[in-house]
C-alpha positions as CSV (number, residue, x, y, z in Angstrom):
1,X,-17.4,-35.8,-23.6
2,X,-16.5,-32.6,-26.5
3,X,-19.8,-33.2,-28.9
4,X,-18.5,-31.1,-32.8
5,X,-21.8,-31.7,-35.0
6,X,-20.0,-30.3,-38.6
7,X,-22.2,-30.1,-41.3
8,X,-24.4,-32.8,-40.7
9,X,-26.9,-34.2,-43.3
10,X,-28.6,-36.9,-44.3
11,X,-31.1,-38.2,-46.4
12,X,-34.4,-40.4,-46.0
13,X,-36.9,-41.1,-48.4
14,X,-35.0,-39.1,-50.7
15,X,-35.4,-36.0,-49.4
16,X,-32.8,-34.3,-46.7
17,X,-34.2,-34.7,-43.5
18,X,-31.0,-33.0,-41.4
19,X,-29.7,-30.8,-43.2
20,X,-26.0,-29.1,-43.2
21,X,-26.5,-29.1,-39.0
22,X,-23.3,-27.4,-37.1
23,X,-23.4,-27.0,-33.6
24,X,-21.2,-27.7,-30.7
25,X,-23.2,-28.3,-27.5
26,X,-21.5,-27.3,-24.5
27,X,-19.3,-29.8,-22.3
28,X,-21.1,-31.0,-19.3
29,X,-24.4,-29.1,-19.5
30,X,-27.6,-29.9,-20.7
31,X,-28.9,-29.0,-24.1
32,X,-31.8,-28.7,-25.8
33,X,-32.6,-30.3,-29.2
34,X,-36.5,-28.0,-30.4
35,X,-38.5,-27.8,-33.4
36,X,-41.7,-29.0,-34.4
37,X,-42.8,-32.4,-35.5
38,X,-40.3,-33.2,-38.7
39,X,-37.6,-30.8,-37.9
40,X,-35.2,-34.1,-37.9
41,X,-34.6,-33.9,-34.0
42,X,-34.8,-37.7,-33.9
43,X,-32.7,-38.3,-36.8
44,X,-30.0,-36.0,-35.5
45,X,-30.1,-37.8,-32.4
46,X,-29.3,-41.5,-34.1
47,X,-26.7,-40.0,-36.2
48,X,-25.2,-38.4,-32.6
49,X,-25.5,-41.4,-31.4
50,X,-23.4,-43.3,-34.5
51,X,-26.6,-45.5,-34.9
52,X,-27.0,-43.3,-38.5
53,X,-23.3,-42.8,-40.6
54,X,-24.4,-39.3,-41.9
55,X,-24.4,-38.7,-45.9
56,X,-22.4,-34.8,-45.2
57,X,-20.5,-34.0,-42.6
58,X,-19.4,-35.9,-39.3
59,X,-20.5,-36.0,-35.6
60,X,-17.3,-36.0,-33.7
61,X,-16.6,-37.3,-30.2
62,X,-13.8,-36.9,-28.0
63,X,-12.2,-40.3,-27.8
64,X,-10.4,-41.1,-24.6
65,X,-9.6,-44.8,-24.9
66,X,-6.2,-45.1,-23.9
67,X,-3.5,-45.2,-26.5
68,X,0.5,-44.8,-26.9
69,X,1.4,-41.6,-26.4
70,X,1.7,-39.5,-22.5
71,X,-1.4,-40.4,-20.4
72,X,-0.7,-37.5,-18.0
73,X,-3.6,-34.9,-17.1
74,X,-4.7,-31.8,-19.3
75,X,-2.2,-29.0,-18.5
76,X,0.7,-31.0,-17.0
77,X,3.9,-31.7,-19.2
78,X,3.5,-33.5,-22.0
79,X,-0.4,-34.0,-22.1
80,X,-2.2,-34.7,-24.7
81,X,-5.6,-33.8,-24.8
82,X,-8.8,-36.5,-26.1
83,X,-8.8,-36.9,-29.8
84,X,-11.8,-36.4,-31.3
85,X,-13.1,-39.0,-33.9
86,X,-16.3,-39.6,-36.0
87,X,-18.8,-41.4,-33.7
88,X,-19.3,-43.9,-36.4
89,X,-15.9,-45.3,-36.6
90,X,-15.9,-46.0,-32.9
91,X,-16.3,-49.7,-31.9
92,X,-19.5,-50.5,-31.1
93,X,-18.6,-52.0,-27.5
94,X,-16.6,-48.8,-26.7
95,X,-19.5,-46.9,-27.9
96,X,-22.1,-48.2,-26.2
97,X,-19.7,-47.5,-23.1
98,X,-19.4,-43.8,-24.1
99,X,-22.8,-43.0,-25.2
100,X,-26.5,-44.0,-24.2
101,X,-29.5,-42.6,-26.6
102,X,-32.8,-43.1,-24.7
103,X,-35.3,-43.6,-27.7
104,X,-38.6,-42.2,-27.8
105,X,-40.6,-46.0,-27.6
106,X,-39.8,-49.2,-25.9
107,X,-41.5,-52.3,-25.5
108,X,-40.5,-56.0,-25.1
109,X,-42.7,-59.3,-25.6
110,X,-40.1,-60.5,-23.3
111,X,-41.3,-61.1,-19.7
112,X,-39.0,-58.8,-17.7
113,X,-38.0,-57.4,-14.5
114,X,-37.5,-53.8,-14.0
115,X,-33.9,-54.9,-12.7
116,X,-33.5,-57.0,-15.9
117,X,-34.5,-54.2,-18.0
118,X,-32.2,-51.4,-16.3
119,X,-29.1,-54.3,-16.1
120,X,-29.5,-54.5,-20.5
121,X,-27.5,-51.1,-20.2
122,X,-24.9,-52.9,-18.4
123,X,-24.1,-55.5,-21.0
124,X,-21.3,-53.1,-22.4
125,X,-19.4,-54.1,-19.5
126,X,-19.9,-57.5,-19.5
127,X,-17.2,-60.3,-19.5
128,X,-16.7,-62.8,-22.0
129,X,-18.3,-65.3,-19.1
130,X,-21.0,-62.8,-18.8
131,X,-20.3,-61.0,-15.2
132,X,-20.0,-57.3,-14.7
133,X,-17.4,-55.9,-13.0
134,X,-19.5,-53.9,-11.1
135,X,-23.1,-55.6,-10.4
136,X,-23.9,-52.3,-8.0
137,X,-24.2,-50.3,-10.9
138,X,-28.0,-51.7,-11.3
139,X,-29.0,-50.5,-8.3
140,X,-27.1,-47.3,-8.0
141,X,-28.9,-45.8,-11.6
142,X,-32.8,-47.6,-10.1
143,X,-31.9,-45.4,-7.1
144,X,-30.5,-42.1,-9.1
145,X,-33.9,-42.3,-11.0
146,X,-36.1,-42.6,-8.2
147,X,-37.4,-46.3,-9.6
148,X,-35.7,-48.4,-7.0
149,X,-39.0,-49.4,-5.6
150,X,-40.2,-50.9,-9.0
151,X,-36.7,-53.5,-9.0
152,X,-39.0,-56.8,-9.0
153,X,-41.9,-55.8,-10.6
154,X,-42.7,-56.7,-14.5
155,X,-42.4,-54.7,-16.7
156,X,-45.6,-55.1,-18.9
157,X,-47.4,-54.2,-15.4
158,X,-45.7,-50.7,-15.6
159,X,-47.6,-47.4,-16.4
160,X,-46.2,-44.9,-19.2
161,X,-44.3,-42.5,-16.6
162,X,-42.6,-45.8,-14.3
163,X,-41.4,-46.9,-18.3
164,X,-39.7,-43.4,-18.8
165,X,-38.2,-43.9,-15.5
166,X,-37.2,-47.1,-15.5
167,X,-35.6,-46.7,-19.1
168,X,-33.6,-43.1,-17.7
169,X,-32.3,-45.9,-15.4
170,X,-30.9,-48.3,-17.9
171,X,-29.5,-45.0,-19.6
172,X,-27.8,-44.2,-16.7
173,X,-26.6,-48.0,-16.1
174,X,-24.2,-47.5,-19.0
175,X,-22.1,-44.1,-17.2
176,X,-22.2,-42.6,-20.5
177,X,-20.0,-39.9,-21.3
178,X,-22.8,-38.9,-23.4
179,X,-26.8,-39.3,-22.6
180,X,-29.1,-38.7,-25.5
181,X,-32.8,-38.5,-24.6
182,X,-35.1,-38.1,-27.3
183,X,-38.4,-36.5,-25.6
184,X,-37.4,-37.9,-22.2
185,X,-40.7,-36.2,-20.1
186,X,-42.9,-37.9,-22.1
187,X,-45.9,-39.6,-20.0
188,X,-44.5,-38.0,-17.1
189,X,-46.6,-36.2,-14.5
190,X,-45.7,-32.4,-14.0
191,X,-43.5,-32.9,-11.0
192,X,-42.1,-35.7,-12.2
193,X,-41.0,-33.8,-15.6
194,X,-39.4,-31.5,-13.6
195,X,-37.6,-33.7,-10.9
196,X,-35.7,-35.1,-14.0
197,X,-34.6,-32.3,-15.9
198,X,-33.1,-30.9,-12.5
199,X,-31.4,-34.3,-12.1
200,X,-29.8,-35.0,-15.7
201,X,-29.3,-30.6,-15.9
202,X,-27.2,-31.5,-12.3
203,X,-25.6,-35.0,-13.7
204,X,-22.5,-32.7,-15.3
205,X,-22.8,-35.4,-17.9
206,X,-23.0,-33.5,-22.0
207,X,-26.8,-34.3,-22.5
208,X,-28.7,-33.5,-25.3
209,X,-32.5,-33.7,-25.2
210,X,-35.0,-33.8,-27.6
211,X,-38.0,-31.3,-26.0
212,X,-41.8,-30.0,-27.5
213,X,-41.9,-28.2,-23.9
214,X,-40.3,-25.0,-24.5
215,X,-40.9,-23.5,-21.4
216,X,-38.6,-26.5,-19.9
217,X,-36.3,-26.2,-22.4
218,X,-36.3,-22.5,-21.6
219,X,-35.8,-23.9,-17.5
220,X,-33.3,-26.7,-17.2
221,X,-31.3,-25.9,-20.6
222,X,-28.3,-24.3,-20.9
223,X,-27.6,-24.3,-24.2
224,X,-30.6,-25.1,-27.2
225,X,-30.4,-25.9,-30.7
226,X,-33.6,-25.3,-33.0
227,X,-34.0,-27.2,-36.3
228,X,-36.7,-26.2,-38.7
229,X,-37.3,-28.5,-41.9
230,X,-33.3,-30.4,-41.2
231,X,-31.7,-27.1,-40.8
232,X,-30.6,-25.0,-37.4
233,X,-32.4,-22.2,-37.4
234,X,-31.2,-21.1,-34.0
235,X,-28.4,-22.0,-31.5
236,X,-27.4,-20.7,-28.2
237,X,-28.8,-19.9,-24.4
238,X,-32.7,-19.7,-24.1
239,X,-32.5,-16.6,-23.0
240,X,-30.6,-15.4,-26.1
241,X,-32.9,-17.6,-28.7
242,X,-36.5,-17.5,-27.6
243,X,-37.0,-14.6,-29.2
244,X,-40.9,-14.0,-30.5
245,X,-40.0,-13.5,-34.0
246,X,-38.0,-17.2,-33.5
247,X,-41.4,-18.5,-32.1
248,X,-43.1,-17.2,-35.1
249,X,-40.6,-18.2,-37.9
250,X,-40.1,-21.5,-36.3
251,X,-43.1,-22.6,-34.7
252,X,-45.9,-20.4,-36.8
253,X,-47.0,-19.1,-33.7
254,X,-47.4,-15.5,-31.7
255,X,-45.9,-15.3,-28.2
256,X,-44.8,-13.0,-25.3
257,X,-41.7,-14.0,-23.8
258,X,-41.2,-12.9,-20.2
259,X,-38.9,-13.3,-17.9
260,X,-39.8,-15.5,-14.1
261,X,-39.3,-13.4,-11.2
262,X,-37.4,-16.2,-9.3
263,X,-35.0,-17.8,-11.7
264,X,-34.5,-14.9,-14.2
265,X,-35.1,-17.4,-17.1
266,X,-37.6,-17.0,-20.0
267,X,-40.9,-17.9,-19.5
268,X,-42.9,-18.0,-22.8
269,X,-46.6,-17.0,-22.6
270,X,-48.5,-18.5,-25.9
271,X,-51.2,-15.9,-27.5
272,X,-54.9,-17.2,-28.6
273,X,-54.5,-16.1,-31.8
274,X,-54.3,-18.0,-34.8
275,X,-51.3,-19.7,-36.1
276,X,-48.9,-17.5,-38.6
277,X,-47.6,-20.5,-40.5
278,X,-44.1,-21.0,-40.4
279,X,-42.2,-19.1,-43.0
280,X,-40.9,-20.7,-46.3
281,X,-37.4,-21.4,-47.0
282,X,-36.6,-21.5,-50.9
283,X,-35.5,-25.3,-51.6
284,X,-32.3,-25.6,-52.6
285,X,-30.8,-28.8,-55.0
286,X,-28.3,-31.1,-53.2
């Protein structure tokens, strides 16, 4: 799915907490979504996600329902490529078949099976008499994220890191065009954090990822956006944008980055000196 984020913005608690945001994540590939705590990387997420109808700008989607006019493939005679629309406007059913946003928390007073958990992302596809076209698709995402064996168990019995995994499940149970993941290694073990990133970097699904951990940002991603206080501060590859004097402006700290002998990707190695601040930004009226 073609992700255009044009001048974004919106406000909460009266105050603009994304704020003029452009960006155009790459097709396919995974990127990152950094700052620190209040940048607005949740907030930018719900509005990607149409769950937020911005207050400046619009996130536009490609929109491939099908529709009068040629239905022939890209480049042949006649073809017309995927409109792209404002997320917002887009029905919610066909939405939630386009798009799944993995939130930061989940919990449920319900008593639930892993399996009924992960099958909620398949109620998109659901008919009127409340079958699904294609009851595999439960056990097909439990198996891509590595929680088949956790099908029958409850899900108040589950620790932090089977939640994240069972949840990347349900995600995946709705074949979205577009996977939203808002701090998805959270309570996950070190080799689990990375076994997922390799997975949803390898899914050739557009993801994009809300991460603290730069240096997996800086390892899976292909592209990364940086917001500091609602605006992008930075956008582009790693490589290209985690620059020390970025880490410093940004982050209000002092760091080295290097590059790893193997992969040839940055590798950012944190000083023990005290943190710089971030720097200002005058406040302008909106």
């Amino acid at each position: 799915m073609e992700l255009t984020i044009a001048g974004v913005g919106t406000r909460l608690g009266g105050r603009w907490v994304v704020d003029g945001v452009d960006a155009t994540p790459p097709t396919g590939a995974l990127t990152g979504l950094l700052g620190p705590n209040g940048a607005g990387k949740t907030t930018l997420l719900r509005l990607v996600a149409g769950l937020l109808v911005p207050q400046a700008g619009a996130v536009m989607v490609s929109d491939d329902e099908p529709g009068p006019g040629p239905t022939s493939t890209a480049g042949a005679a006649g073809a017309v490529p995927p409109r792209q629309v404002p997320v917002h406007l887009l029905p919610r059913r066909h939405r939630a078949r386009r798009i799944a946003l993995l939130e930061q928390e989940s919990s449920s007073a319900v008593p639930l099976t892993v399996r009924d958990v992960v099958a909620l992302g398949r109620i998109p596809y659901r008919s009127w008499w409340g079958t699904d076209d294609d009851p595999a698709a439960v056990d097909r995402a439990l198996e891509a994220a590595e929680a088949a064996h956790l099908a029958d168990r409850a899900w108040a019995t589950l620790s932090g890191g089977e939640r994240q995994r069972v949840q990347i499940a349900r995600a995946l149970a709705q074949e979205p065009a577009l996977l939203l993941l808002d701090e998805p290694t959270n309570h996950l073990d070190v080799a689990a954090q990375l076994h997922l990133l390799a997975f949803v970097r390898n899914l050739g699904t557009t993801t994009v990822a809300a991460l603290h951990d730069l240096n997996l940002a800086a390892a899976f991603c292909e592209h990364v956006l940086v917001l500091s206080a609602g605006r992008l501060a930075a956008a582009g590859h790693p490589a290209d944008v985690l620059t020390p004097a970025l880490l410093r402006q940004v982050y209000g700290v002092e760091a080295e980055v290097l590059t790893h002998p193997r992969t040839g990707r940055p590798v950012i190695a944190f000083t023990d000196r005290s943190p710089v601040g971030p720097t200002p930004r005058p406040q302008e009226d909106r």
